[in-house]
SEFIZA-3560 file (N, C-alpha, C; in Angstrom, 3 decimals):
REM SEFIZA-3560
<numar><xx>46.384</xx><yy>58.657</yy><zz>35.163</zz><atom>N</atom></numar>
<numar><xx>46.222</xx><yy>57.311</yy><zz>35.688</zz><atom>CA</atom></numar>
<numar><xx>44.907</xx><yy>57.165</yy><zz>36.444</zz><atom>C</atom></numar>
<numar><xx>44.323</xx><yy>58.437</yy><zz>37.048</zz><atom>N</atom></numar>
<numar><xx>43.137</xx><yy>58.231</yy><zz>37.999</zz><atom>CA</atom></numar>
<numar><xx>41.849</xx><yy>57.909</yy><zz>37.027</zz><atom>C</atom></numar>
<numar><xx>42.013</xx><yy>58.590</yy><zz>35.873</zz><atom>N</atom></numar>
<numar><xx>41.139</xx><yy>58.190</yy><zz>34.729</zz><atom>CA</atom></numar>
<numar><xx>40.853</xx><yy>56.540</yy><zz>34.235</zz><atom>C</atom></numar>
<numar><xx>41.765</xx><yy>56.221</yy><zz>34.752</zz><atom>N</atom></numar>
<numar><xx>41.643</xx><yy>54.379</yy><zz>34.268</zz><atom>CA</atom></numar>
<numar><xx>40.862</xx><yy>53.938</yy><zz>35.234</zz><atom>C</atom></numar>
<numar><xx>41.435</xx><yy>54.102</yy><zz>36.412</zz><atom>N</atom></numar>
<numar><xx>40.503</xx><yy>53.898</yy><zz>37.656</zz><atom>CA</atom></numar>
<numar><xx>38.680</xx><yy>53.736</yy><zz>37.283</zz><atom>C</atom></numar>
<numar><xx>39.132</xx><yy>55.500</yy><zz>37.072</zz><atom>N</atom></numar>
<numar><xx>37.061</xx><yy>55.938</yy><zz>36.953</zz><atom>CA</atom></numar>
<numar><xx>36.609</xx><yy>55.115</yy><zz>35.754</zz><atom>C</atom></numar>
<numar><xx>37.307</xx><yy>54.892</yy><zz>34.771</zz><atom>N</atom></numar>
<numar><xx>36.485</xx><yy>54.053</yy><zz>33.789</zz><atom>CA</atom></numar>
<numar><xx>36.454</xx><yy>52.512</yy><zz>33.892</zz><atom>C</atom></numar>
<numar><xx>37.251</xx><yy>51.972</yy><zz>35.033</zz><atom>N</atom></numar>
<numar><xx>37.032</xx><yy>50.817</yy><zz>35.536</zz><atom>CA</atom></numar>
<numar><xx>36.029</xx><yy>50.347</yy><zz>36.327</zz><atom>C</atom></numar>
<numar><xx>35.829</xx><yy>51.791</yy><zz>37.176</zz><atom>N</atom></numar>
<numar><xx>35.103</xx><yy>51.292</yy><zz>37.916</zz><atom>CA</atom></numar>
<numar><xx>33.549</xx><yy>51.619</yy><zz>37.449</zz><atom>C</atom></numar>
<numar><xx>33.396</xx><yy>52.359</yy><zz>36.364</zz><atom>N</atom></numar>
<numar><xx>31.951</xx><yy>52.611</yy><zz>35.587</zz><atom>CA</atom></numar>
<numar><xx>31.806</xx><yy>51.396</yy><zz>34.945</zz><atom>C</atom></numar>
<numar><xx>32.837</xx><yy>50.402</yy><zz>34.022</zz><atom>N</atom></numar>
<numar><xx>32.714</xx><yy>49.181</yy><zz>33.648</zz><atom>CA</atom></numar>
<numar><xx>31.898</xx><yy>48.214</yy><zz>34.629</zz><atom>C</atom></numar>
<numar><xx>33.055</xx><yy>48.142</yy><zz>36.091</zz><atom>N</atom></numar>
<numar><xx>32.214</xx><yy>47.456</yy><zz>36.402</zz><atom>CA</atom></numar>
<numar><xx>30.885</xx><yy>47.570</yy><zz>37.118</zz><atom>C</atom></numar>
<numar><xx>30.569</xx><yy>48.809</yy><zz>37.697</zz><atom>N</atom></numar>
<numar><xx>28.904</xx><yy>48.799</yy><zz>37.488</zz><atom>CA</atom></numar>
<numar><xx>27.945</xx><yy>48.809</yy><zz>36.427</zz><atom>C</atom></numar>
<numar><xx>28.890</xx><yy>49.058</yy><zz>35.516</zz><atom>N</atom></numar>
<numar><xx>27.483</xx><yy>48.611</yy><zz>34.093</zz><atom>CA</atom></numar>
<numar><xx>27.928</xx><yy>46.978</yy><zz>34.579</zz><atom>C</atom></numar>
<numar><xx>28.780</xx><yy>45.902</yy><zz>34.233</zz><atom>N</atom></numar>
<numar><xx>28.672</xx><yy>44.964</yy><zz>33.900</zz><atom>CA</atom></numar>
<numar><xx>27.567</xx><yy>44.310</yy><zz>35.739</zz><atom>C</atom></numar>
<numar><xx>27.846</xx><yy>44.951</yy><zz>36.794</zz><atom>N</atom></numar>
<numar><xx>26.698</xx><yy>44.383</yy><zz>37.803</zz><atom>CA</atom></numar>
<numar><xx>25.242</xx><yy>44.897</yy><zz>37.541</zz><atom>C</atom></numar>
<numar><xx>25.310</xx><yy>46.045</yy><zz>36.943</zz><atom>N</atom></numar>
<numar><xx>23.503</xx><yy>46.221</yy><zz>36.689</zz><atom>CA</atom></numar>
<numar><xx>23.167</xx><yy>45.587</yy><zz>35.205</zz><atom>C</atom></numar>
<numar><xx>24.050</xx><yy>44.637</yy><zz>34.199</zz><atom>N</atom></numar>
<numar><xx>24.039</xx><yy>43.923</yy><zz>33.382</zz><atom>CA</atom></numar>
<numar><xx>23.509</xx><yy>42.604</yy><zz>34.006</zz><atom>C</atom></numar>
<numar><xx>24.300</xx><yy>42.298</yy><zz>34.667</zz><atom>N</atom></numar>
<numar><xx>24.615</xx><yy>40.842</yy><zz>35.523</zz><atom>CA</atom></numar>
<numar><xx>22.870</xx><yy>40.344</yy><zz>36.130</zz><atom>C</atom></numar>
<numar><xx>22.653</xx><yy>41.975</yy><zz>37.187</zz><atom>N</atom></numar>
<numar><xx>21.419</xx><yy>42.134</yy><zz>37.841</zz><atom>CA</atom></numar>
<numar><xx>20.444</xx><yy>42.313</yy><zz>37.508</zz><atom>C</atom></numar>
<numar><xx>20.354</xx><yy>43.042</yy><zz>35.737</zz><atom>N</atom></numar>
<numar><xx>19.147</xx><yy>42.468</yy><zz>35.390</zz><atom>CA</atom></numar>
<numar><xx>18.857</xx><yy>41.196</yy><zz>34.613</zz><atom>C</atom></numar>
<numar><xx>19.797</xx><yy>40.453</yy><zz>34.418</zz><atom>N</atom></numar>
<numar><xx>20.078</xx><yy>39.176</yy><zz>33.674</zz><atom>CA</atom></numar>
<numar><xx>19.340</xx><yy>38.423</yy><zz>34.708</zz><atom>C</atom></numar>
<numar><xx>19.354</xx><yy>38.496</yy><zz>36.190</zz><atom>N</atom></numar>
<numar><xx>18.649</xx><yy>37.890</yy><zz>36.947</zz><atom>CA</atom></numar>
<numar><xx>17.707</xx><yy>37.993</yy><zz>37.570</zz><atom>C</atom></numar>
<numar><xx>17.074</xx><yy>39.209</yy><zz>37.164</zz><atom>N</atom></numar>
<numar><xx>16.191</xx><yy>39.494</yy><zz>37.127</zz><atom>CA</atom></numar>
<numar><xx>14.607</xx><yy>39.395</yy><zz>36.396</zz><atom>C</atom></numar>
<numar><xx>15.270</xx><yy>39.427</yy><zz>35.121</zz><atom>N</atom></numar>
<numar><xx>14.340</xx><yy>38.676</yy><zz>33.937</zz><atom>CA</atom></numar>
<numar><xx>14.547</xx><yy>37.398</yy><zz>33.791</zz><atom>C</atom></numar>
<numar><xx>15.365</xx><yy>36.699</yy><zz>34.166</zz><atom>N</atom></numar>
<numar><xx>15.028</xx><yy>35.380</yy><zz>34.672</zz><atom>CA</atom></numar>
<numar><xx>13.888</xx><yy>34.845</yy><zz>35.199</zz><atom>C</atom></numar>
<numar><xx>14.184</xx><yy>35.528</yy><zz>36.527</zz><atom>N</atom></numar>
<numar><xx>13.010</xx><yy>35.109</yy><zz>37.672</zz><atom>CA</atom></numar>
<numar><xx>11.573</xx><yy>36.083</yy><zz>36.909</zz><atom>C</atom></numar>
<numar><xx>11.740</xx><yy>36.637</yy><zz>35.948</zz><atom>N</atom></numar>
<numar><xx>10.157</xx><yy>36.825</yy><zz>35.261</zz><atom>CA</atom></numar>
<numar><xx>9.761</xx><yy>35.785</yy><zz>34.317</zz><atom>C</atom></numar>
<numar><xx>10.874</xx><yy>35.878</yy><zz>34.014</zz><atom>N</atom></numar>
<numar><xx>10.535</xx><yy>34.978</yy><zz>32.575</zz><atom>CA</atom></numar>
<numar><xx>10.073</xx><yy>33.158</yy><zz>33.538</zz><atom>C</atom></numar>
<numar><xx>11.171</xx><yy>33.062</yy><zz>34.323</zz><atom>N</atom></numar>
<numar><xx>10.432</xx><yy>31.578</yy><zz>35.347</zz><atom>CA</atom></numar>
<numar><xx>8.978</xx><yy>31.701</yy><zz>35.754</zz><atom>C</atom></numar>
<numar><xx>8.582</xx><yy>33.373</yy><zz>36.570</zz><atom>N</atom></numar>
<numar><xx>7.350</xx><yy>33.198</yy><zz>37.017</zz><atom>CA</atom></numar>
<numar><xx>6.364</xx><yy>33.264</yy><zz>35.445</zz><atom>C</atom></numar>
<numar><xx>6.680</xx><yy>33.691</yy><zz>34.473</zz><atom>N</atom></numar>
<numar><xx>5.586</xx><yy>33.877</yy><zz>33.519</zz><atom>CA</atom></numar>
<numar><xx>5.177</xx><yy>32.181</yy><zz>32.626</zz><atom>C</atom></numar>
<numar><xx>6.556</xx><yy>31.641</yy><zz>32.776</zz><atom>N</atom></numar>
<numar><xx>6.077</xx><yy>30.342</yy><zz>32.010</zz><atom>CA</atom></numar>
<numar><xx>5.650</xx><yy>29.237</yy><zz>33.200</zz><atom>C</atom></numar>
<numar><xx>5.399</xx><yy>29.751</yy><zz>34.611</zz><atom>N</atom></numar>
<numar><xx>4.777</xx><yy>28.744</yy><zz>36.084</zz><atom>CA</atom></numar>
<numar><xx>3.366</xx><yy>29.147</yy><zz>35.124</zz><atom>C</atom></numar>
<numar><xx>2.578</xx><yy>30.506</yy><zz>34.904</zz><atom>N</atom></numar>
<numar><xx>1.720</xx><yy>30.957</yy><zz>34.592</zz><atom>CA</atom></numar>
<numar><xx>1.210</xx><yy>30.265</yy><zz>33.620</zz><atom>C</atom></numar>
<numar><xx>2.045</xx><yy>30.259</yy><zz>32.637</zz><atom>N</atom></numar>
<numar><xx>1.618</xx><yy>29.583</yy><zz>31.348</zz><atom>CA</atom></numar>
<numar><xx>1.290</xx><yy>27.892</yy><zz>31.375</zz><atom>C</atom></numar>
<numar><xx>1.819</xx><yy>27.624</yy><zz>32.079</zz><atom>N</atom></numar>
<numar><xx>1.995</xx><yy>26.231</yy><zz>33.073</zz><atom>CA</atom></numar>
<numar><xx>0.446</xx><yy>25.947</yy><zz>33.489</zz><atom>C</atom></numar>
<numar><xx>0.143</xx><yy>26.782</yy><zz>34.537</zz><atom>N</atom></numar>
<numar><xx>-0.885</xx><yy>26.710</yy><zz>35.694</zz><atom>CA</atom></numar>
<numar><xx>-2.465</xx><yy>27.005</yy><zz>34.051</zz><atom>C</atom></numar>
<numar><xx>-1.932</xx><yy>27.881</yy><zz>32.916</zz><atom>N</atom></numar>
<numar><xx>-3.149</xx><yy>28.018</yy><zz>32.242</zz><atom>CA</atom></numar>
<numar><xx>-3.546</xx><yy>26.627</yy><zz>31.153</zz><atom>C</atom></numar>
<numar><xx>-2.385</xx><yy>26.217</yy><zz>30.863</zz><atom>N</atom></numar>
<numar><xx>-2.583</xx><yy>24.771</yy><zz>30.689</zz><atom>CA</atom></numar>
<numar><xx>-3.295</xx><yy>23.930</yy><zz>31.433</zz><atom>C</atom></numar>
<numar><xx>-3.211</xx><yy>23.806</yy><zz>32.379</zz><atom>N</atom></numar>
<numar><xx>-3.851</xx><yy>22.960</yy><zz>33.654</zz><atom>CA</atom></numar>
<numar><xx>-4.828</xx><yy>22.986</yy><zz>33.246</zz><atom>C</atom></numar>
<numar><xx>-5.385</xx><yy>24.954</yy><zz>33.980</zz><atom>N</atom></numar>
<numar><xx>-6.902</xx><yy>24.595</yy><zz>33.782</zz><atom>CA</atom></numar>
<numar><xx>-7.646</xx><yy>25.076</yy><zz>32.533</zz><atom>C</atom></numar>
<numar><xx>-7.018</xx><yy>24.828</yy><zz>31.188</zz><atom>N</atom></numar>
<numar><xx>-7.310</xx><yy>24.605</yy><zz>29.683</zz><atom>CA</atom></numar>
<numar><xx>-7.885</xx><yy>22.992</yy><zz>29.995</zz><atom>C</atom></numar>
<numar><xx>-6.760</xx><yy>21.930</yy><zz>30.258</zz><atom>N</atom></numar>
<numar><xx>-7.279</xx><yy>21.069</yy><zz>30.534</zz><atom>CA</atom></numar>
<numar><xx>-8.679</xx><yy>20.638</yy><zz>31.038</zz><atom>C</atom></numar>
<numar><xx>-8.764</xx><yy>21.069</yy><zz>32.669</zz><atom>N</atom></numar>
<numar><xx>-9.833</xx><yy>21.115</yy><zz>33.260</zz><atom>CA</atom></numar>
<numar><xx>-10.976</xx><yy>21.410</yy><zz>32.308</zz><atom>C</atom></numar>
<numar><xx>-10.990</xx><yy>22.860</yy><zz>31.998</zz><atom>N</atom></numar>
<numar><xx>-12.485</xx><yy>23.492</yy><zz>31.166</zz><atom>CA</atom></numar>
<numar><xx>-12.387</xx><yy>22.285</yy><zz>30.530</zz><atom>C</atom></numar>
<numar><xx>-11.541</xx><yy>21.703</yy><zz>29.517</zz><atom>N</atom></numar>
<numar><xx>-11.797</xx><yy>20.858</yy><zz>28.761</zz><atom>CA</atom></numar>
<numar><xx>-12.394</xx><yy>19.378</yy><zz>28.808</zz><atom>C</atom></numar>
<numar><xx>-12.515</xx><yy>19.038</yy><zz>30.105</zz><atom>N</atom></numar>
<numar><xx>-12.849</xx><yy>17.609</yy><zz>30.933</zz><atom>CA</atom></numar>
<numar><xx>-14.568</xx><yy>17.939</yy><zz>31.513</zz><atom>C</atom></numar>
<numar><xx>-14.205</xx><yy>19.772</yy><zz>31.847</zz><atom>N</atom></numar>
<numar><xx>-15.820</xx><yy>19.863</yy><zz>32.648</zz><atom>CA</atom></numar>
<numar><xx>-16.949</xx><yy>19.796</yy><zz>30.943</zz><atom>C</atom></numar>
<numar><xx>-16.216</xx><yy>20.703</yy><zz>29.657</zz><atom>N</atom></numar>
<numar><xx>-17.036</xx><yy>20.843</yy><zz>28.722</zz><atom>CA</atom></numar>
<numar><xx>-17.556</xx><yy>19.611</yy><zz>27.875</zz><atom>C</atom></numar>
<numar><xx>-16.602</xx><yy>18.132</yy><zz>28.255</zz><atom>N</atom></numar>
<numar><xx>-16.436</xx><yy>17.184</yy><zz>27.893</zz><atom>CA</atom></numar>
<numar><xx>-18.138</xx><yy>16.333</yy><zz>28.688</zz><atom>C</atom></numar>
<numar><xx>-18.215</xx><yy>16.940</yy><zz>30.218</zz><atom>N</atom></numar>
<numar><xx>-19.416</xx><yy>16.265</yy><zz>30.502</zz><atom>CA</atom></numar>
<numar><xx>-20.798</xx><yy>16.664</yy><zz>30.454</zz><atom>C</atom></numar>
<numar><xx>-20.667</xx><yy>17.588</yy><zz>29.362</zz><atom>N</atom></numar>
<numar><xx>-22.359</xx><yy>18.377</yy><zz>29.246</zz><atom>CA</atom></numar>
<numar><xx>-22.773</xx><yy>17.557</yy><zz>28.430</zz><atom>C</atom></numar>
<numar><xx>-23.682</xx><yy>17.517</yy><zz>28.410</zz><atom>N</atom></numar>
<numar><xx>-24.830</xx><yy>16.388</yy><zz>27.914</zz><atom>CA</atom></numar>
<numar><xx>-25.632</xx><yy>17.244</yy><zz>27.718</zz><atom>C</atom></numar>
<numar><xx>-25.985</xx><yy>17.679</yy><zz>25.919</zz><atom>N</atom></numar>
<numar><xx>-27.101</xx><yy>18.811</yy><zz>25.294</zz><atom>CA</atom></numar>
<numar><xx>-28.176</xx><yy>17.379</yy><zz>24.839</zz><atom>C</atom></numar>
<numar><xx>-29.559</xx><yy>17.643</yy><zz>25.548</zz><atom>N</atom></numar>
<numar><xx>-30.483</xx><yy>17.095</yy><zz>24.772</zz><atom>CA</atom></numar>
<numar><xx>-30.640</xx><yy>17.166</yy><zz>23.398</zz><atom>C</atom></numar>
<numar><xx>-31.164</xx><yy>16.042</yy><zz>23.225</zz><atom>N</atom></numar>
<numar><xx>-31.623</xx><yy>16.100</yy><zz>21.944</zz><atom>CA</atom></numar>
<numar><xx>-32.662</xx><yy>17.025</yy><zz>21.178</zz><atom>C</atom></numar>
<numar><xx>-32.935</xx><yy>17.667</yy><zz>20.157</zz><atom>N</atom></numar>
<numar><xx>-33.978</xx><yy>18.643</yy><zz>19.725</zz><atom>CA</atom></numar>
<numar><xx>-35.027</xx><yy>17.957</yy><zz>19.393</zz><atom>C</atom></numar>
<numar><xx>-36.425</xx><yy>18.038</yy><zz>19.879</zz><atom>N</atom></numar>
<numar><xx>-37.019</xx><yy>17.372</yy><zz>19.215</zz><atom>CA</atom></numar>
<numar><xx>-38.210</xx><yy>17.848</yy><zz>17.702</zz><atom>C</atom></numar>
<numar><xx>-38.226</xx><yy>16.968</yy><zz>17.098</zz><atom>N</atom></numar>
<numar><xx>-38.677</xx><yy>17.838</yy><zz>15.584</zz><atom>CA</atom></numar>
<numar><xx>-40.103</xx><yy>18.389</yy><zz>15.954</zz><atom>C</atom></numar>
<numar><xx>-40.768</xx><yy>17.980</yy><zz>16.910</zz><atom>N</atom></numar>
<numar><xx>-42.527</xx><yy>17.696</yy><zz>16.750</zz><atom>CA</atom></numar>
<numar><xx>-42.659</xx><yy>19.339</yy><zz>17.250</zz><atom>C</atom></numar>
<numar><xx>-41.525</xx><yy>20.149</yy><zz>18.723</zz><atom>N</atom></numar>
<numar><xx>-42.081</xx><yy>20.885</yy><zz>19.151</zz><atom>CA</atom></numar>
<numar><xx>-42.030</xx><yy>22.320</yy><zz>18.524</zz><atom>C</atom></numar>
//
């Protein structure tokens, strides 16, 4: 009978270090797509600053 015990109670620490890394890669997977987030932004940005360069014209004569 003490055997049911021990394999109960190995169940339930697999199922809390299951549980714990379930919430764990969460909160990565949240901080990695803030990241992906924040590189959008400044994709944007570059894209507004590259938007105001103004390349002269070449001229043929020189």
């Amino acid at each position: 009978m003490i055997w049911v015990l021990v394999f109960l109670l190995i169940a339930l620490g697999g199922l809390v270090m299951v549980v714990s890394y379930a919430v764990w890669l969460w909160h990565k997977a949240s901080d990695l797509f803030s990241e992906l987030e924040m590189l959008g932004v400044r994709a944007e940005e570059l894209g507004d600053l590259l938007a105001q360069i103004q390349v002269p014209a070449l001229d043929a004569r020189s």
